[in-house]
SEFILO-549613 format. One line per field, with one value per residue (C-alpha): x, y, z; chain. Coordinates in nm, 2 decimals. Layout:
px	[X/...]
py	[Y/...]
pz	[Z/...]
c	[A/...]
END
This chain:
px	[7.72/7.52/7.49/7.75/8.03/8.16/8.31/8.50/8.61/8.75/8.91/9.06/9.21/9.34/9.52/9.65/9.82/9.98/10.09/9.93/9.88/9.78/9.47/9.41/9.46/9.15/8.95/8.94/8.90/8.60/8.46/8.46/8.30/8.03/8.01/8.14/8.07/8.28/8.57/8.80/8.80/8.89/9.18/9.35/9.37/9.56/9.84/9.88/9.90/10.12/10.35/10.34/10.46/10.16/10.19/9.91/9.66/9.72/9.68/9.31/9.18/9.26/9.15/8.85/8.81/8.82/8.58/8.30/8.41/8.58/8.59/8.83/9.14/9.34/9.35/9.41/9.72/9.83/9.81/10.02/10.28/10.24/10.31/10.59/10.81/10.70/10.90/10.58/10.62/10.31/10.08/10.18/10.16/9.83/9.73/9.89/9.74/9.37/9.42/9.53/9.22/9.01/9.23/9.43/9.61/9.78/10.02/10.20/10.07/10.23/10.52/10.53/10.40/10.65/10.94/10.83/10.80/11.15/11.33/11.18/11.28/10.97/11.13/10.90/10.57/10.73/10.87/10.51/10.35/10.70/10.65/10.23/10.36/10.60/10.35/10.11/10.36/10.61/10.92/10.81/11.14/11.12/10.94/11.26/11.45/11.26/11.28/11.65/11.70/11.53/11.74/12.03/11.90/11.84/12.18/12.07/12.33/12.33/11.93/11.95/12.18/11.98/11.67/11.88/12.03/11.64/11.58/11.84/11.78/11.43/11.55/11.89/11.93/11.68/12.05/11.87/11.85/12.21/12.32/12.19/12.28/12.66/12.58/12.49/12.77/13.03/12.90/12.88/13.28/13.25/13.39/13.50/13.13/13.06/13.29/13.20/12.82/12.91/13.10/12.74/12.57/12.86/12.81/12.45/12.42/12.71/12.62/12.58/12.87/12.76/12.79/13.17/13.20/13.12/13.33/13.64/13.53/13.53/13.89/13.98/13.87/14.05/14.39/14.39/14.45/14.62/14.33/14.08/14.30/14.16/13.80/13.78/13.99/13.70/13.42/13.65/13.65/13.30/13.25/13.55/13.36/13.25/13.45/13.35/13.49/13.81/13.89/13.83/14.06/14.32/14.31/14.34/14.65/14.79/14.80/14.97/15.29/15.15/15.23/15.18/14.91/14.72/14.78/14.70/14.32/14.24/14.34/14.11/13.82/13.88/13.83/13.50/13.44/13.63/13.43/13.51/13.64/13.70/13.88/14.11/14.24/14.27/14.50/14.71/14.79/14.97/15.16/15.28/15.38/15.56/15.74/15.57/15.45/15.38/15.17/15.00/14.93/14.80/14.55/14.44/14.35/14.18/13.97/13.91/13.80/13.54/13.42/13.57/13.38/13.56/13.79/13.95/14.10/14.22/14.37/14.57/14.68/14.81/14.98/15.16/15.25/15.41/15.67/15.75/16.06/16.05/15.71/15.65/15.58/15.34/15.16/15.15/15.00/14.75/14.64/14.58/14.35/14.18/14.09/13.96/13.74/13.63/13.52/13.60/13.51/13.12/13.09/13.30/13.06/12.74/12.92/12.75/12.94/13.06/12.95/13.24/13.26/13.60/13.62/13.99/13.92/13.82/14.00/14.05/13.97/14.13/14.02/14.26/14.11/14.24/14.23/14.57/14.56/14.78/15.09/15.17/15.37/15.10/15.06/15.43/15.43/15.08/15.08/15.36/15.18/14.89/15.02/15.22/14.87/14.86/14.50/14.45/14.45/14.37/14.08/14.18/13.93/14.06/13.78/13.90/13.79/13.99/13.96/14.24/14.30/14.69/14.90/14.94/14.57/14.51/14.76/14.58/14.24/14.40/14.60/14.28/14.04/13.75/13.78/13.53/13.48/13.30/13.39/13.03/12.97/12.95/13.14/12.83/12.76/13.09/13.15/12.84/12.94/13.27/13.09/12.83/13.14/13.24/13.59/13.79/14.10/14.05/14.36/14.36/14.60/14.54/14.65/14.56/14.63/14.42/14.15/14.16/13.83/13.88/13.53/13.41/13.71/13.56/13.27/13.44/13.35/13.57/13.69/14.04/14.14/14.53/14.71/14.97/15.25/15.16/15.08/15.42/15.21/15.00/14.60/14.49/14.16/14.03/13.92/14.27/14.44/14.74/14.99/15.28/15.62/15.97/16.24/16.40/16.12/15.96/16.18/16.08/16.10/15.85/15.55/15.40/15.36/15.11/14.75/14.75/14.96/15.32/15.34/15.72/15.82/16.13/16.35/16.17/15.84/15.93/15.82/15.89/15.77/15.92/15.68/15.88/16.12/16.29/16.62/16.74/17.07/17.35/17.55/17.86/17.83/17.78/18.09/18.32/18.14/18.10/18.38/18.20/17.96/17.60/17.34/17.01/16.67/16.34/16.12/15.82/15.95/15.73/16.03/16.30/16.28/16.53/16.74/16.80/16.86/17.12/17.26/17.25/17.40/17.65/17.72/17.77/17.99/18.23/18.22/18.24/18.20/17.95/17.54/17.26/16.89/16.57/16.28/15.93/15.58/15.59/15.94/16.02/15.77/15.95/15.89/15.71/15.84/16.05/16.33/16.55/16.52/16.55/16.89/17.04/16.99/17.26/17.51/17.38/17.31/17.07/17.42/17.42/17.06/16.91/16.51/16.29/15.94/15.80/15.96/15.80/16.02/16.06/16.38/16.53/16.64/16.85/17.12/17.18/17.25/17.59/17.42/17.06/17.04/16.73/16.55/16.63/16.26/16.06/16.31/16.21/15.99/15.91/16.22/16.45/16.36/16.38/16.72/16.84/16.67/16.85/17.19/17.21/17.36/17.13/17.25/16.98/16.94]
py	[-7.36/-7.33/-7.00/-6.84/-7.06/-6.82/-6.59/-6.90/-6.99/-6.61/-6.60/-6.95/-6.81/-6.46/-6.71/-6.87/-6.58/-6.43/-6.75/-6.87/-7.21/-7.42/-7.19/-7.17/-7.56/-7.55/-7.32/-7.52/-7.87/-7.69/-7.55/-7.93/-8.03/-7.77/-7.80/-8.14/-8.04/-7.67/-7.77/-7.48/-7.57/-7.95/-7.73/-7.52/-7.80/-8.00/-7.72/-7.74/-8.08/-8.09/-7.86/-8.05/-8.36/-8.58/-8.60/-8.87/-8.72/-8.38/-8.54/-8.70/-8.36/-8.22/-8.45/-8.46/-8.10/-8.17/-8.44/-8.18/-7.93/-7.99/-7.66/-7.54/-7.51/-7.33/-7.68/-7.88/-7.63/-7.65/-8.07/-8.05/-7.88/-8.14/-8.43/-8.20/-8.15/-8.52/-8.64/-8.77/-8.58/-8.77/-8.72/-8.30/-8.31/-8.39/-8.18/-7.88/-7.98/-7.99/-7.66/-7.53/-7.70/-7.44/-7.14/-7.15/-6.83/-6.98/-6.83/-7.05/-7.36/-7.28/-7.20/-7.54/-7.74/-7.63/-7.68/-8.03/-8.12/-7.97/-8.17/-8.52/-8.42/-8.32/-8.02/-7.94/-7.96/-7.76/-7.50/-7.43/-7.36/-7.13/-6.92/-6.90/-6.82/-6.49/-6.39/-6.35/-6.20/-6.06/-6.00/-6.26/-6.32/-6.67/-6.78/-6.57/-6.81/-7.14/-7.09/-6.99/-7.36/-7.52/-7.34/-7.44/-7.79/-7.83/-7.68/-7.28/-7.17/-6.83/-6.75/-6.92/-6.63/-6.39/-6.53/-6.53/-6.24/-6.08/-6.26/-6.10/-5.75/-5.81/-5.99/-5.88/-6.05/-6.40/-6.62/-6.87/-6.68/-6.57/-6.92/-6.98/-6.72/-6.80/-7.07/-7.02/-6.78/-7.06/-7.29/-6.97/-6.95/-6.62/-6.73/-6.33/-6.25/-6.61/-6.57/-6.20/-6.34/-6.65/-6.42/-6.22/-6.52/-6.63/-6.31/-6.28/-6.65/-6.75/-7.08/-7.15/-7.42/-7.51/-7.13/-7.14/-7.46/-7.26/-6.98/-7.19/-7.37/-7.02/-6.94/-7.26/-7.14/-6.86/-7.06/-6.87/-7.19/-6.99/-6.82/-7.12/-7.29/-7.11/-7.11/-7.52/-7.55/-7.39/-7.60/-7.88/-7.78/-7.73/-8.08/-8.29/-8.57/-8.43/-8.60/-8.37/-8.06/-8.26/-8.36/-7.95/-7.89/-8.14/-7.94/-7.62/-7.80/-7.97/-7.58/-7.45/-7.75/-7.82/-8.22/-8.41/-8.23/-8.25/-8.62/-8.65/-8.48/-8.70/-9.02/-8.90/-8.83/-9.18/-9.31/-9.15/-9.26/-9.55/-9.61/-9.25/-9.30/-8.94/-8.91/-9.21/-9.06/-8.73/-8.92/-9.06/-8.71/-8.62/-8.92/-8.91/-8.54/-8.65/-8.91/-9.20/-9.33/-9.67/-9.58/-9.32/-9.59/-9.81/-9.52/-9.46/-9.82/-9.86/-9.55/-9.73/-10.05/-9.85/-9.69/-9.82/-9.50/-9.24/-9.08/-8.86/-9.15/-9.33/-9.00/-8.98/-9.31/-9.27/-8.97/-9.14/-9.41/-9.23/-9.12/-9.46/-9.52/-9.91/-9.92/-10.09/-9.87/-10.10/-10.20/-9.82/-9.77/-10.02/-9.82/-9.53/-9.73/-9.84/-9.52/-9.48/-9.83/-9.70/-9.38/-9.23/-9.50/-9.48/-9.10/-9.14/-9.38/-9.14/-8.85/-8.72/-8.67/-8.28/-8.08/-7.82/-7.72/-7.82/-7.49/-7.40/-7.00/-7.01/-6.95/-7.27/-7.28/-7.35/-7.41/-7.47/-7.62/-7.55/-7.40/-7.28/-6.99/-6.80/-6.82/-7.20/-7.43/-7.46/-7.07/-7.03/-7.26/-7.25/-6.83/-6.76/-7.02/-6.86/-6.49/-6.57/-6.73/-6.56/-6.41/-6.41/-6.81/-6.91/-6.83/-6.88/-6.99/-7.01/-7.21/-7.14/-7.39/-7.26/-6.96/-6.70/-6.35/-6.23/-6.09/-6.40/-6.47/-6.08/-6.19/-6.51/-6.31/-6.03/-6.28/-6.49/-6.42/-6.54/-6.60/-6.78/-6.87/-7.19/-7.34/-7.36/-7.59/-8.01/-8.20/-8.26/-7.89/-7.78/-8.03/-7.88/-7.53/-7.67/-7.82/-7.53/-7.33/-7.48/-7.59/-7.77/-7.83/-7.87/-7.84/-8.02/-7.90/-8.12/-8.49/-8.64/-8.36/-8.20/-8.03/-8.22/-8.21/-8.52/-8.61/-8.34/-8.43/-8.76/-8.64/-8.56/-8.16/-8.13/-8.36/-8.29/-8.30/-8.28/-8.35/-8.04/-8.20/-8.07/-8.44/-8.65/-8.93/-9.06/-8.95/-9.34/-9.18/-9.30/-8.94/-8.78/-8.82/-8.64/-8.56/-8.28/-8.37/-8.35/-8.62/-8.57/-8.65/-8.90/-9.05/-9.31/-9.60/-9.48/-9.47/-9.75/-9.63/-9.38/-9.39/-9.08/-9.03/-8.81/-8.50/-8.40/-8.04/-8.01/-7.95/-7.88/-7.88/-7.59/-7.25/-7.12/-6.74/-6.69/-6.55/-6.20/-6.07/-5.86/-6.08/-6.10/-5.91/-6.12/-6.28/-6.47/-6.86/-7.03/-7.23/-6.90/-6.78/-7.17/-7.30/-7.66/-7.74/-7.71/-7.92/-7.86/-8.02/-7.88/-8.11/-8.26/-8.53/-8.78/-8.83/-8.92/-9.26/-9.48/-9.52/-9.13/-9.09/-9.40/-9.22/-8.88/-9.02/-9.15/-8.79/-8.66/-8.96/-8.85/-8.52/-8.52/-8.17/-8.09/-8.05/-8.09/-7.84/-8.01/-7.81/-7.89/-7.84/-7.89/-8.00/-7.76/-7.91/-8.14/-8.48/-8.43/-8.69/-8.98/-8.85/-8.81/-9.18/-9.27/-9.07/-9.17/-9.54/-9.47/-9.31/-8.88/-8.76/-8.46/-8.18/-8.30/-8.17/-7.90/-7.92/-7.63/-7.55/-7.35/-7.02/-6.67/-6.54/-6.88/-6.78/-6.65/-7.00/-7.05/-6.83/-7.05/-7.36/-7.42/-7.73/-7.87/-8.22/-8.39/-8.72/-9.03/-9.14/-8.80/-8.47/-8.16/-7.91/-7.58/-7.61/-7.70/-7.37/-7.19/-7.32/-7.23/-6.88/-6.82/-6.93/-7.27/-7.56/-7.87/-8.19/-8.45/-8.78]
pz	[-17.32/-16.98/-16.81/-16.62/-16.81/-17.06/-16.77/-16.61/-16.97/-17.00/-16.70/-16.74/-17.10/-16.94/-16.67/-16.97/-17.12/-16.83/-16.81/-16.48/-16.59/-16.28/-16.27/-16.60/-16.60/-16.33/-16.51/-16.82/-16.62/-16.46/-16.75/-16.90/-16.63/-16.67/-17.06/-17.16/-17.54/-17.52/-17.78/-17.71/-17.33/-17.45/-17.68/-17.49/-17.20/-17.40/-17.49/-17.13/-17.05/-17.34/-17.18/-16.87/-17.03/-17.07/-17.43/-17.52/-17.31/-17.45/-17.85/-17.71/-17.56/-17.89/-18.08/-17.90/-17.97/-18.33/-18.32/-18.12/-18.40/-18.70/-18.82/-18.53/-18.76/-18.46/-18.24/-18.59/-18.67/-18.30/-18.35/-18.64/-18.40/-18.12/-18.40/-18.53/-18.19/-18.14/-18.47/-18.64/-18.96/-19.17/-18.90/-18.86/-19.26/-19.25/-18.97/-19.20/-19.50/-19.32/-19.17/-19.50/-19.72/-19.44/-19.45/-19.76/-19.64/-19.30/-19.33/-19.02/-19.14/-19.53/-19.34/-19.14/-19.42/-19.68/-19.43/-19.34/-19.70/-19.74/-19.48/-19.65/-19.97/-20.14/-20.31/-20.56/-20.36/-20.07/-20.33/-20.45/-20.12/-19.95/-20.31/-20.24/-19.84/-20.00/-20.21/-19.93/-19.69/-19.88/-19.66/-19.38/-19.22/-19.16/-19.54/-19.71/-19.48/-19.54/-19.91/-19.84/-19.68/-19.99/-20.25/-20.04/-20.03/-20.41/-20.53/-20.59/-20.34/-20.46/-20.49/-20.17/-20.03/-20.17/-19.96/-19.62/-19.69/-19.75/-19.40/-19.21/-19.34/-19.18/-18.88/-18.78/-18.42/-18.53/-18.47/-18.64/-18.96/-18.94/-18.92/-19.19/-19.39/-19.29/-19.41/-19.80/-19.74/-19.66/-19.94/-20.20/-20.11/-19.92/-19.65/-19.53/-19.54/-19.37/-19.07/-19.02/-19.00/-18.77/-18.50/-18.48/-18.41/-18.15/-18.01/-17.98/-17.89/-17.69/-17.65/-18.00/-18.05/-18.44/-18.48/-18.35/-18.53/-18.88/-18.79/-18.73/-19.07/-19.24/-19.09/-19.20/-19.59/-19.58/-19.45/-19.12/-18.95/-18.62/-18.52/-18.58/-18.32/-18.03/-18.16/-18.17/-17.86/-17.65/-17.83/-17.78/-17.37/-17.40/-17.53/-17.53/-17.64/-17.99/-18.23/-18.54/-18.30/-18.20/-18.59/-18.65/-18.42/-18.56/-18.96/-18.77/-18.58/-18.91/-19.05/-18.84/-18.82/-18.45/-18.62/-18.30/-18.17/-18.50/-18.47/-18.11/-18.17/-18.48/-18.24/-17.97/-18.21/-18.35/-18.00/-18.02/-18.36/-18.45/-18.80/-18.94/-19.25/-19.31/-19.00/-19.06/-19.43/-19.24/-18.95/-19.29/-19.42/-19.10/-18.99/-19.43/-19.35/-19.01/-19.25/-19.10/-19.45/-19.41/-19.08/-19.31/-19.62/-19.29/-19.20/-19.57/-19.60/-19.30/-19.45/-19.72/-19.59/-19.40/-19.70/-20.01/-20.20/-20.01/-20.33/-20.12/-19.87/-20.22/-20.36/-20.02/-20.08/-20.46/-20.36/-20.06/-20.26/-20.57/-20.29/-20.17/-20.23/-20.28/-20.41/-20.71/-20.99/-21.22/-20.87/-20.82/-21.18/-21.10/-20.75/-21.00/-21.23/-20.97/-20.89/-21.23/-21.20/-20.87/-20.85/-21.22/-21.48/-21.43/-21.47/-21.80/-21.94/-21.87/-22.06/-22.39/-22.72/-22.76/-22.99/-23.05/-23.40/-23.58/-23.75/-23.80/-23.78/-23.47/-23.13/-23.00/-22.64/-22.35/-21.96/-21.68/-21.36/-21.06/-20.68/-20.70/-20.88/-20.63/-20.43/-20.45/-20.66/-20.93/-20.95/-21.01/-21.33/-21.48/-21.44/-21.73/-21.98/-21.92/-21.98/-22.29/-22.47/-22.81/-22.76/-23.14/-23.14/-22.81/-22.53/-22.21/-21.91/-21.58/-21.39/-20.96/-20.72/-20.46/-20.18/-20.12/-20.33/-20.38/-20.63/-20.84/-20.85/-20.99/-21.28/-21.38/-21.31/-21.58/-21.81/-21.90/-22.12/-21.87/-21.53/-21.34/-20.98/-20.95/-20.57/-20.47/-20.73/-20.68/-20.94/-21.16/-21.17/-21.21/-21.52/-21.68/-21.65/-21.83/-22.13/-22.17/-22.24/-22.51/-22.41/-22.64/-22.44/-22.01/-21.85/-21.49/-21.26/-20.92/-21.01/-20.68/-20.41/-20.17/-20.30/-20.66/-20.85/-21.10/-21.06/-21.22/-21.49/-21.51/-21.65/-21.96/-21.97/-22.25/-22.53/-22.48/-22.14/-22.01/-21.74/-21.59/-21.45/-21.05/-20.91/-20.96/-21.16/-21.36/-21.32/-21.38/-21.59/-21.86/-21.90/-21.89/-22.27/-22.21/-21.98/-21.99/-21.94/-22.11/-22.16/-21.85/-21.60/-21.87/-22.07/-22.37/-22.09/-21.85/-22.10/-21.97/-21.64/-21.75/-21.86/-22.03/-22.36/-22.28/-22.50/-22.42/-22.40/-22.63/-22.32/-22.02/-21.89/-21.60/-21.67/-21.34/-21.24/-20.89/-20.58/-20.61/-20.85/-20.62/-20.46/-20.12/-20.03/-20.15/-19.87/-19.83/-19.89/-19.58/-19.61/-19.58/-19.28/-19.10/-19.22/-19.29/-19.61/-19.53/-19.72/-19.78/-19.88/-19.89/-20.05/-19.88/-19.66/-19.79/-20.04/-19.78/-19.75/-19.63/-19.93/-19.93/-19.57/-19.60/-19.91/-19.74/-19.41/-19.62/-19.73/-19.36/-19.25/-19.56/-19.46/-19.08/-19.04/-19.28/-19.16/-19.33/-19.29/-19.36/-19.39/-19.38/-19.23/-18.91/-18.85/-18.61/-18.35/-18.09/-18.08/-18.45/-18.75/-18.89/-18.97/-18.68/-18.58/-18.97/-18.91/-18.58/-18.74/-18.94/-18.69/-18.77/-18.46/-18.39/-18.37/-18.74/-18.88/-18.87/-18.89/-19.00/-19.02/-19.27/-19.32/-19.32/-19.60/-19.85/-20.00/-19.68/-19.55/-19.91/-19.77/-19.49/-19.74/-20.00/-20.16/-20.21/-20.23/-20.43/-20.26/-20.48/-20.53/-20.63/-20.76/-20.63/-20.86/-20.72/-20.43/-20.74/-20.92/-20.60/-20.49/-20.85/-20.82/-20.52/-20.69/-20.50/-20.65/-20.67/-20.67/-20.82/-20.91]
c	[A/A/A/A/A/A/A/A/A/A/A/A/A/A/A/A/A/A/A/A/A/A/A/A/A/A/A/A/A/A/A/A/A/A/A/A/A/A/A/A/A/A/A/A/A/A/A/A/A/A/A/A/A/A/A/A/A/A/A/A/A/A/A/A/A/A/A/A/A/A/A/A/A/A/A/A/A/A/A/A/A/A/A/A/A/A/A/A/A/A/A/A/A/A/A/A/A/A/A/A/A/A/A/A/A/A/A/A/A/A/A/A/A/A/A/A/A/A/A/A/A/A/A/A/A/A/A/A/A/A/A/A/A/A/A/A/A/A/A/A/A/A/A/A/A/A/A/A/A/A/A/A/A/A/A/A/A/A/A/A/A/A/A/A/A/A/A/A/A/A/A/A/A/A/A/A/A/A/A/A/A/A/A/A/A/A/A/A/A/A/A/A/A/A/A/A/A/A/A/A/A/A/A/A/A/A/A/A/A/A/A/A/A/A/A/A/A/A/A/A/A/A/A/A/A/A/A/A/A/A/A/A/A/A/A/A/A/A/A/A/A/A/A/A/A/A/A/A/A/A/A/A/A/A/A/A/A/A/A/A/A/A/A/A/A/A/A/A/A/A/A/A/A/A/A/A/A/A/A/A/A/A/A/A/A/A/A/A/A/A/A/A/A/A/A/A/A/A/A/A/A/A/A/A/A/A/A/A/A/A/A/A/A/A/A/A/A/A/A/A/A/A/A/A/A/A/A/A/A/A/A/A/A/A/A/A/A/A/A/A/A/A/A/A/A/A/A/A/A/A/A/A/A/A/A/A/A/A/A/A/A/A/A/A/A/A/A/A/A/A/A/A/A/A/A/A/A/A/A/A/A/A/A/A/A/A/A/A/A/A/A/A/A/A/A/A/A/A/A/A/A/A/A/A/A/A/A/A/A/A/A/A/A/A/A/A/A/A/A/A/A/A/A/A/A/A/A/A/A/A/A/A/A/A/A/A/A/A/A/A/A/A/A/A/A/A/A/A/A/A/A/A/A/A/A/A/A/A/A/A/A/A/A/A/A/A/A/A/A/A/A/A/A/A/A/A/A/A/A/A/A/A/A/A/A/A/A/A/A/A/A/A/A/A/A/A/A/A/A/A/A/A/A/A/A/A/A/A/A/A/A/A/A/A/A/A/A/A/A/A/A/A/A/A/A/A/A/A/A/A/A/A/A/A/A/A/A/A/A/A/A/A/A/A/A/A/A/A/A/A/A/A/A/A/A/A/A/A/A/A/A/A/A/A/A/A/A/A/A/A/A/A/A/A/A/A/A/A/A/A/A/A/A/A/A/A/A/A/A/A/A/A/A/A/A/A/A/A/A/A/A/A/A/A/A/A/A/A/A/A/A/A/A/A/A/A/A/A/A/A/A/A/A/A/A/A/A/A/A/A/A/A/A/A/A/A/A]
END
């Protein structure tokens, strides 16, 4: 360097980091001038013409900085960064992996290395160099996270948590860290500790919308649909053109009964995203619970057509069809096994032979898969099988895929011999878990509704596996051997309508434990008080088709007086569902029905009713038992 340089040099780099850059910009220009060959000069330049936007002049003053000395691993780990935030990922590799070859403890360049290699899938090379980066800075906020995002990335959700969690501790207002820690909280099925973490970040970074998005998600997990209105409303104002915040919006909508407006969202988002598969099987689900079921098997296929892999869409559509009142059931069998060729079949033919030992002294056991284990239809008939097991010949496993803690779940959690929580897992995972357990018998309790996990079923985790009578039909699976039933639901003639085998419960196959013991005050029927017979129905109203509302309206003309009370999700919002217009088509005007939403108390709107009346296609399960719990006569087909 030439005399009387290094002082413009040092005053160029203090202008630098105060963050005068035009003069620091001038300094170095006239220290290049001065010293052509001064490779720090030619480095630092470039960071600041980088910063002002001239990106390829910036990469050749670095680069010629590297060619005058090669041995300046600062301006080869500050290239890698440039290629980074530029999107060239093999070009910043490379600049990370020199730097590294000279200083093998960079910390910053193991850090940025092992992150890259993470996000292009290079798990087990990125694993070794984020475990050499917390061994040389143990407790380094952001390694603890970027091992975190690789657990999280290769399936160790929970060491993943305990990384993020280790991150936070040392980081407490890095929003970046949070996020990510609501994150492995979320997919761990903590979704209290997950929203509680996502309304810090919301708060600390107001503007953070995937933040909001996440904490609506974790309402959404823990069925508080109400308040996870409000939270995608506003990202929804904030950008009304996101479709993935407007179809939020529309589940939140859809659990609450808001029907119309839950339908209205999902259309706008479609607008936005016409190709959505997702979205379109989403749409289906509401128009089938507004009644509109051919418009909902119309959605389902159109999701389907889009992406003929998407199960869930062609779950949605079995379970709309096995309402359809003049559907035809061998066509509807063969929608089932198509299923089964589809999306089941293939993970069948992978499975490995068992290897549970046929010794006759031992317990046999028994899992039951489910998400239900709680207040719901399937909690009120699995629970009392599962508490009258005889302990001395049967283990019971109750594997929960679901979210939600009440009174029912503590009984299962108490009744079963094991209970294990496995919602964080995949299907594969989840399957696995099953077979390392030894189960002999796997009880699936889903059929084809929301939430099912017959993929994991496929897989054959057990070399029995049975079908509870939840879904009203057949599984389609290869996988499924048997299904419960008794000889009133199944008789002889519908065998072939099934894939699985029918074991028949001597009389019934309802073992019904009601959602509280304690009864309602008695009250006077509601004839003596109206003076005119009020009918009832409660069932989803995917089972009023038109041959029951004829029959029904049939009913009311008899009886001119008489009224008749649907209730339903949702059917309490105006302008929401079929069924009026499916009415006034046969003469019953709206002074003739009554139509409920969902009720705070269940039982309570019983009292209001002398008769329940049973759709023709599909009989009622849990509203049957409820109606006859409550001392209402059902009349049934």
């Amino acid at each position: 360097m030439k005399v009387g340089i290094q002082p413009v040099f040092e005053a160029a780099l203090h202008s630098h980091q105060i963050g005068d850059l035009s003069r620091a910009i001038a300094g170095y220009r006239k220290v290049i001038e001065q010293a052509p060959d001064f490779a720090p000069a030619h480095h630092y330049l470039g960071l600041l013409v980088y910063q002002q936007g001239d990106t390829e002049k910036a990469i050749a003053l670095i680069h010629r900085a590297l060619g005058l000395e090669p041995d300046l691993t600062e301006a080869r780990y500050n290239l890698g960064n440039i290629f980074r935030e530029l999107g060239r990922t093999a070009e910043a590799e490379t600049c990370y992996g020199q730097t590294l070859q000279a200083e093998p403890q960079n910390a910053d360049a193991l850090l940025n290395l092992g992150t890259l290699l993470c996000e292009r899938g290079a798990f087990a090379e990125s694993e070794s160099l984020l475990r050499r980066l917390i061994e040389l800075a143990p407790g380094h906020p952001a390694a603890h996270a970027a091992f975190g995002a690789l657990l999280l990335r290769t399936g160790r959700p929970q060491d993943a948590l305990a990384e993020f969690r280790l991150a936070a501790s040392r980081a407490p207002r890095e929003t970046d860290i949070l996020y990510n820690l609501g994150v492995a909280q979320a997919t761990c099925g903590h979704a209290r500790d997950a929203e509680a973490t996502f309304r810090t970040v919301v708060r600390l970074a107001p503007g953070h919308d995937e933040a909001a998005n996440n904490l609506g998600g974790a309402l959404l997990a823990q069925r508080r649909h109400r308040e996870a209105v409000p939270v995608f409303e506003g990202l929804v104002r904030r950008q009304p053109h996101h479709a993935g915040y407007l179809g939020n919006l529309a589940i939140a909508l859809h659990g609450t009964g808001q029907l119309t407006a839950a339908e209205g969202a999902y259309r706008r988002a479609l607008a936005l995203e016409p190709g959505n598969a997702t979205m379109h099987a989403n749409l289906g689900t509401v128009l089938r619970e507004q009644g509109w079921i051919e418009n909902a098997l119309a959605a389902y296929r159109q999701a389907l057509t889009l992406d003929p892999q998407l199960s869930l869409a062609r779950s949605n559509l079995l379970f709309a069809l096995s309402f359809k009142e003049d559907a035809d059931l061998s066509e509807v069998l063969a929608e089932h096994r198509r299923f089964d060729e589809i999306h089941a079949r293939p993970l069948t033919r992978a499975a490995r032979p068992h290897t549970n030992t046929r010794d006759p002294d031992r317990r046999l056991r028994v899992g039951y898969l489910s998400g239900d284990f709680r207040i719901h239809p399937c909690g009120f008939f699995l629970l009392p099988v599962i508490e009258n097991h005889d302990h001395t010949e049967v283990e019971s496993v109750c594997y929960s895929v679901g979210t939600g803690d009440d009174a029912f779940t503590r009984r299962f959690r108490s009744a079963a011999s094991q209970w294990r929580e496995m919602g964080a897992l995949d299907d594969e995972a989840l399957a696995g878990a099953i077979r390392a357990d030894g189960i002999d018998i796997l009880v699936e309790c889903f059929g084809h509704m929301a939430g099912h996990r017959l993929l994991a079923v496929a897989r054959k985790p057990a070399p029995v596996q049975v079908s509870f009578p939840m879904y009203p039909n057949t599984t389609g699976m290869q996988a499924v051997d048997y299904r419960l039933a008794d000889p009133h639901i199944a008789p002889p003639s519908v065998d072939a309508l099934y894939s699985e085998v029918l074991i028949r419960l001597p009389e019934t196959h309802l073992c019904y434990e009601p959602r509280e013991r304690s009864t309602l005050p008695a009250s006077a029927m509601p004839f003596e008080t109206n003076g005119y017979v009020t009918f009832g129905c409660f069932n989803n109203i995917s089972k009023i088709g038109p041959r029951t509302v004829a029959l029904w309206s049939r009913l009311l003309h008899s009886l001119p007086s008489a009224r008749l009370v649907i209730k339903w999700l949702g059917l309490n919002d105006p302008g929401s569902g079929a069924l009026p217009t499916a009415f006034a088509a046969h003469g019953i005007g709206p002074e003739r029905l009554q139509l409920l939403g969902w009720a705070d108390h269940p039982y309570e709107p019983f009292r209001d009713v002398d008769i329940c009346l049973d759709p023709l296609r599909a009989a009622g399960g849990t509203t049957t038992c409820d109606a006859l719990w409550m001392g209402v006569p059902v009349i049934s087909a």
